[in-house]
C-alpha positions in Angstrom: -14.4 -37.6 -35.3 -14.0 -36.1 -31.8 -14.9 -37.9 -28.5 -18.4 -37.3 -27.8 -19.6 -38.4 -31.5 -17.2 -41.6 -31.2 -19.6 -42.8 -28.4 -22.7 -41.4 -28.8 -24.7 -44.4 -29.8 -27.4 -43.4 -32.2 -28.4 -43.6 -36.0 -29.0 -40.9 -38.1 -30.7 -40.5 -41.5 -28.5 -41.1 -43.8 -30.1 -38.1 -46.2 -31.7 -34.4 -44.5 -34.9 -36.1 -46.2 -34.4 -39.5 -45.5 -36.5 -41.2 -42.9 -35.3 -44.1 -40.3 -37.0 -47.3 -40.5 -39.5 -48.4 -37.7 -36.7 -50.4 -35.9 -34.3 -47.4 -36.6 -36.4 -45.4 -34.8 -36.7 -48.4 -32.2 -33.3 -48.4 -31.8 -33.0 -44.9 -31.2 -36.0 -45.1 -28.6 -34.5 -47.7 -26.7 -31.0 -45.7 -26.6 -32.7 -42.5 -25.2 -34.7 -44.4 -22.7 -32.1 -46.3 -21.1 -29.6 -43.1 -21.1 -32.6 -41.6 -18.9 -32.6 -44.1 -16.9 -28.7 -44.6 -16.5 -29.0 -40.8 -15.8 -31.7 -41.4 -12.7 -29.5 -43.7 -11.3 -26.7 -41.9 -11.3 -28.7 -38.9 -10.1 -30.1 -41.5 -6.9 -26.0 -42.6 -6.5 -24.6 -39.0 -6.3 -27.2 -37.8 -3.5 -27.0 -40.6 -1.5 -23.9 -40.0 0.4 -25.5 -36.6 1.1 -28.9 -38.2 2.3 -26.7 -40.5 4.5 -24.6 -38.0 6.2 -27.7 -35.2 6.6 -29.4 -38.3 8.2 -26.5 -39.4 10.8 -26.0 -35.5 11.3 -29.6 -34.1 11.7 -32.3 -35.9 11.7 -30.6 -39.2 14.5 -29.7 -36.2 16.5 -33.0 -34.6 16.7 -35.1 -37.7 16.6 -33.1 -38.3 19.8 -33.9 -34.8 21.4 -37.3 -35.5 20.4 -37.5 -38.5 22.2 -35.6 -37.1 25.0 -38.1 -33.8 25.2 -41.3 -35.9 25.0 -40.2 -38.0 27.8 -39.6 -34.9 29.4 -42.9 -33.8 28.8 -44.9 -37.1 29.9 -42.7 -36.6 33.8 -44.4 -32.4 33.8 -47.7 -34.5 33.1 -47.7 -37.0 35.4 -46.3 -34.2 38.1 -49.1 -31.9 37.2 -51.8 -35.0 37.0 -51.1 -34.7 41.1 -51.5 -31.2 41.8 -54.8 -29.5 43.1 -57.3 -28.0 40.8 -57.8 -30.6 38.0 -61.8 -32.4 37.6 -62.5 -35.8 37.7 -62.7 -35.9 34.0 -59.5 -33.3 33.0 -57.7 -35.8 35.7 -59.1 -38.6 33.3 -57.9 -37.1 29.9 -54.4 -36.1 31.3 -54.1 -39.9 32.1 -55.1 -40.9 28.6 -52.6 -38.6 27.0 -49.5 -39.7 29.6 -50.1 -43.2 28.9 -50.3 -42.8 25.2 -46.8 -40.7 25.5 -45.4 -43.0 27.8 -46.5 -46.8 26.3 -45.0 -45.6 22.9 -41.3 -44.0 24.9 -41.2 -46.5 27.5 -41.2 -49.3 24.4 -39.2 -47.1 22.1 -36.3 -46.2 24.9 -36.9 -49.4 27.2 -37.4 -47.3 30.3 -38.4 -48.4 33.4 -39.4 -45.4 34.8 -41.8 -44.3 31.7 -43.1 -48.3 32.2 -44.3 -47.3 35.5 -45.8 -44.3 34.5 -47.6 -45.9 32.4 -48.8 -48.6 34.0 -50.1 -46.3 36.6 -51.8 -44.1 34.3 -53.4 -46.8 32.2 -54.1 -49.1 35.5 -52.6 -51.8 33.3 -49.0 -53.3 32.7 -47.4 -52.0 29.3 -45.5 -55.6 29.1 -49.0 -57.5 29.1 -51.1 -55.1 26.7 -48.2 -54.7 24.9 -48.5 -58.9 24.3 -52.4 -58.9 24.0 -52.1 -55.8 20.9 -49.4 -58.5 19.4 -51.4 -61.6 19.7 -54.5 -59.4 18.0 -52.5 -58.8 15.3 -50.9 -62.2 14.6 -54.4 -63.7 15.1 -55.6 -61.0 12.0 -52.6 -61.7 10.0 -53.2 -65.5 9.9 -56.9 -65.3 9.8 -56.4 -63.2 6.4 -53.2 -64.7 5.2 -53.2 -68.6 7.0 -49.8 -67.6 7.9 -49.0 -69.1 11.4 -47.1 -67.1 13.6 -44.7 -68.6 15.1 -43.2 -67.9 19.3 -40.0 -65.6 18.1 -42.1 -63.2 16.3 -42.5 -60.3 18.9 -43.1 -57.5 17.0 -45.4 -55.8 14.3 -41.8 -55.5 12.2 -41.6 -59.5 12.5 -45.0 -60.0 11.5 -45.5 -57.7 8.5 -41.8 -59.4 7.4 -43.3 -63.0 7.9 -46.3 -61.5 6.0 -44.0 -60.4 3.1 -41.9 -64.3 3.1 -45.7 -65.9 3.0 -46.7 -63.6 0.0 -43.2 -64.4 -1.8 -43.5 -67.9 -1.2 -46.8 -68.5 -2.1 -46.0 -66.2 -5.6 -43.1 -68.7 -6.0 -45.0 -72.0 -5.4 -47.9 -70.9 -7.5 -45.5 -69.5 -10.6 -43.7 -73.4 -10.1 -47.3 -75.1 -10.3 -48.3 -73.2 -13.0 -44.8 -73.5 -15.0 -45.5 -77.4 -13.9 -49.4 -77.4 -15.4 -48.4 -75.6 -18.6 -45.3 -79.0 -18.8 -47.6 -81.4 -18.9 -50.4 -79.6 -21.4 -50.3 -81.6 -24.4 -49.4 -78.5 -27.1 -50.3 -78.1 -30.0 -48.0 -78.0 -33.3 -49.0 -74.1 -33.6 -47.8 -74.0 -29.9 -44.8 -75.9 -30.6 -43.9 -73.7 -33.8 -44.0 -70.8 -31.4 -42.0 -71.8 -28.7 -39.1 -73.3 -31.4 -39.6 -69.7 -33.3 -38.9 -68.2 -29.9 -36.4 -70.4 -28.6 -34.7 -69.7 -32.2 -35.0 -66.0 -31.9 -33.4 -65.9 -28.3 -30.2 -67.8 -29.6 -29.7 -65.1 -32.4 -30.1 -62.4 -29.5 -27.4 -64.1 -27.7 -25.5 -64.4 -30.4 -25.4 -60.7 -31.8 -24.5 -60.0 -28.1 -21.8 -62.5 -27.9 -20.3 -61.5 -31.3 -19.8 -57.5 -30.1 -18.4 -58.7 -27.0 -15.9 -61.4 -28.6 -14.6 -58.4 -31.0 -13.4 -56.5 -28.1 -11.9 -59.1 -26.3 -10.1 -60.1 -29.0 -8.6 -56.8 -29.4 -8.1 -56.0 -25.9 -6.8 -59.4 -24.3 -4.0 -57.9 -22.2 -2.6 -61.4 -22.1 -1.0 -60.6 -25.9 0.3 -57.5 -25.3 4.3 -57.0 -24.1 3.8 -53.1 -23.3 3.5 -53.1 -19.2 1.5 -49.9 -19.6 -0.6 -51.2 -22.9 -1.4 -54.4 -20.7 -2.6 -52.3 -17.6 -4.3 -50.0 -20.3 -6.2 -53.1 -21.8 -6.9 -54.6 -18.3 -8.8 -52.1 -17.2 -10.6 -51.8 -20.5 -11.4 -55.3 -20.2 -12.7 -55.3 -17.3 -15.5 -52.4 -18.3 -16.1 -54.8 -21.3 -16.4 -58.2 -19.1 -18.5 -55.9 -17.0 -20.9 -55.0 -19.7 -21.1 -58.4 -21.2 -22.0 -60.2 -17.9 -24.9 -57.9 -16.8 -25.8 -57.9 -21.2 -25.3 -54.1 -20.9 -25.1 -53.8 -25.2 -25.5 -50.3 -25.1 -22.1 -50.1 -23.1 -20.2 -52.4 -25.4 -21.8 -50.2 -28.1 -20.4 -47.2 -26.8 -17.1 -49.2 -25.6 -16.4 -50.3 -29.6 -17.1 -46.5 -30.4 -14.7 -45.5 -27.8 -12.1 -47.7 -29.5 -12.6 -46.5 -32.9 -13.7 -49.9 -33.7 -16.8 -49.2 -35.1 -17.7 -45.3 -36.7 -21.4 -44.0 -37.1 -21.4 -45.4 -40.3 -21.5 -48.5 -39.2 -24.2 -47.8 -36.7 -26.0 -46.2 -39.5 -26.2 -49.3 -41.9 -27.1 -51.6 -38.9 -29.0 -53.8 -41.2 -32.8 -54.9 -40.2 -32.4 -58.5 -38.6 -29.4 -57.2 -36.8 -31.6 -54.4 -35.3 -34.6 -56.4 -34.5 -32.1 -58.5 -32.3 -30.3 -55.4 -30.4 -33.8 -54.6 -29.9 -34.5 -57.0 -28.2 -31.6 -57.1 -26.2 -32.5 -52.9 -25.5 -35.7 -53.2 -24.6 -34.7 -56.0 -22.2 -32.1 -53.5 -20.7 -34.9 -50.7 -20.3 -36.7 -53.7 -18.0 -33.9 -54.1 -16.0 -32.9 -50.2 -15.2 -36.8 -49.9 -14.3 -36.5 -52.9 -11.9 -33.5 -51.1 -10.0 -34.9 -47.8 -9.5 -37.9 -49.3 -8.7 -35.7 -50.9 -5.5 -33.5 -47.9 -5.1 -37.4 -46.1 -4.8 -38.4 -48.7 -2.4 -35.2 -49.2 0.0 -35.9 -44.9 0.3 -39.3 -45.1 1.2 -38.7 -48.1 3.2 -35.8 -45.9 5.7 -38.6 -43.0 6.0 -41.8 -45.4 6.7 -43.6 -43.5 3.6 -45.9 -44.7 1.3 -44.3 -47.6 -1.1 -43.4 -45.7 -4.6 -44.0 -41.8 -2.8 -41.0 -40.6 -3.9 -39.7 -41.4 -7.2 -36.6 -38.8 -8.0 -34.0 -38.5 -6.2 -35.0 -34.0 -5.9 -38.1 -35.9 -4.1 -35.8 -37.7 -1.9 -33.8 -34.8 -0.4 -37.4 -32.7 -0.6 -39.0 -35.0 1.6 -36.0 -35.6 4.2 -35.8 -31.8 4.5 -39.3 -31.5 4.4 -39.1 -34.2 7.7 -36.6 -32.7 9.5 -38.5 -29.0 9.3 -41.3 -31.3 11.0 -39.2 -33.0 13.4 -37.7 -29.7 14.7 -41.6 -27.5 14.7 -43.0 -30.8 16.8 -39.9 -30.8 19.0 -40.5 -26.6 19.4 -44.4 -27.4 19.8 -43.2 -30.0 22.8 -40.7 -27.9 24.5 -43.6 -24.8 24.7 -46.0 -27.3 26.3 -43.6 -28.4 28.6 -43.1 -25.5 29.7 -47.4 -25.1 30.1 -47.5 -27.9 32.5 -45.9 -25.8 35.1 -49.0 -23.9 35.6 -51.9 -25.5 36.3 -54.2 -23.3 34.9 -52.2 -23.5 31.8 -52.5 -27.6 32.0 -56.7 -26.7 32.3 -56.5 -24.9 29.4 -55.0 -27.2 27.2 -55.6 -30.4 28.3 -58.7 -30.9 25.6 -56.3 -29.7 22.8 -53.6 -31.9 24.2 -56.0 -35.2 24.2 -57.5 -34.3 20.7 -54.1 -34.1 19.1 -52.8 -37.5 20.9 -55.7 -40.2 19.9 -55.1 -43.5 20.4 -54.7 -45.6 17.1 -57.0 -48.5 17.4 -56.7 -51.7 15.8 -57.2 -51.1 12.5 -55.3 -48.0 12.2 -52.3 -50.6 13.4 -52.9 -53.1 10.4 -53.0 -50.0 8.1 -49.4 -49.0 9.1 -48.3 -52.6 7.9 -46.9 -52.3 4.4 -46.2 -55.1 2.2 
């Protein structure tokens, strides 16, 4: 038997024109699925380092530049908002479009000087609309959720995260009421039989998980071996066994016991029928739990970027759509840099201040709830 068919878990008929049994095929179902899954995950681990360094490498730096060529931009502006030859109403859509710039830098960057441009240009103080566009939204946020905001939340960040604790805790305290209502429900003897058949079912789970993982450790203990380099051999081993055991991982003990030669594929084969309905089980609960951590490996991406929760969903979409945002960052920052340059003609600045104000439109309020994801 060579290495790949000692831990390749998986029965096979034992005839060419034999058939598996339904929880055969169950079995084999549940293998395949949680191999995907194990092989998305490991897809999502190798990239990541890659993602990480591509991020600290390109897209920090040229968010940066970005930053640092739009601030450039919003001084040409307010330079040219001074000069000769602008109307009354160019004058008032240049304003629009420096404030816009400038409230969202000055806030971004903390700078003083983009602070007084702004608060020039909008005849207001960034610090006290800044405060008044909070207060609106804490004032939504507990009007829809009855969440009170309290004094140290200070940004939309802090209150879509306070929004997220309300929703958990409310989930929690109404899963803890209901667990509590369904207590004290008189049941009845059908409902009783149930919970005893399932309760009884469970413990044979358990215990056809237990029994695989006491039969390695019983062969592997390094404690009873004298060899130094057995013992380190068998420590390690144990380790990927106690490993597998604690996170209930049968496939990997499965394979582990194949590994060791302490099980063939005749033994996998002959699995018998209440055996397989009970690594079923235990299977199918595995597939759950894979699902549940790409689904956060998923999220925690989407999350970094600000996209839509669940956008991207392999990790080819990942590096697709962090290439795909740098392309953008660096045609916006070539975009800004050419209009920069526009502002040092003024008949260049007539001619484009419409395009300039339609592209930069102030989000209202709603828009700003949108952008809150829970």
């Amino acid at each position: 038997m060579n290495k790949k068919q000692q831990t390749s878990v998986v029965i096979t008929p034992a005839a060419k024109d034999s058939a598996l049994s339904k929880a055969q095929q169950t079995f084999n179902r549940l293998i395949k699925q949680i191999e995907q899954r194990r092989a998305k995950l490991r897809e999502w681990e190798a990239i990541t380092p890659g993602i990480q360094d591509k991020i600290v490498d390109e897209l920090v730096p040229l968010t940066k530049k970005l930053d640092a060529m739009l601030s450039r931009f919003v001084h040409a502006l307010d330079r040219a908002h001074s000069q000769k030859g602008l109307t009354k109403t160019e004058r008032g859509l240049l304003s629009a479009i420096i404030a816009e710039i400038a409230g969202n830098l000055a806030e971004k960057l903390d700078d003083a000087a983009l602070k007084a441009i702004y608060n020039r240009h909008a005849d207001s103080d960034l610090d006290s609309d800044t405060a008044v566009e909070l207060h609106m939204m804490k004032q939504a946020m507990e009007d829809i959720f009855g969440v009170e905001m309290p004094e140290d939340v200070t940004s939309a960040e802090d209150v879509s995260e306070r929004i997220r604790e309300k929703i958990e805790q409310q989930q929690k305290e109404w899963e803890a009421a209901e667990e509590l209502r369904r207590s004290k429900r008189k049941k009845t003897a059908k409902q009783t039989a149930a919970e005893e058949k399932a309760r009884a079912a469970q413990e044979q789970t358990n215990l056809s998980l237990r029994e695989v993982y006491r039969k390695l450790a019983s062969s592997l203990h390094p404690d009873r071996e004298t060899d130094m380099v057995e013992r380190e051999r068998k420590t390690a081993l144990m380790q990927r066994v106690n490993q597998a055991y604690e996170k209930k991982d049968l496939l990997k003990l499965l394979e582990l016991q194949l590994e060791l030669e302490h099980i063939d594929q005749a033994v996998i084969n002959n699995l018998g029928e209440s055996r397989l309905q009970h690594y079923n089980k235990i299977l199918k609960e595995q597939v759950g739990e894979l699902d549940q951590e790409l689904m956060h490996v998923q999220e925690r991406f989407c999350d970094q970027f600000n996209l839509p929760l669940f956008s991207v969903r392999t990790p080819k979409e990942a590096e697709r759509s962090l290439a795909e945002e740098i392309a953008r960052l660096k045609r916006f920052l070539r975009l800004v840099e050419a209009d920069t340059l526009l502002c040092n003609d003024i008949k260049k600045v007539k001619a484009n201040v419409r395009r300039w104000h339609q592209e930069i439109t102030p989000p209202d309020f709603d828009d700003m709830l949108a952008d809150i994801r829970f």
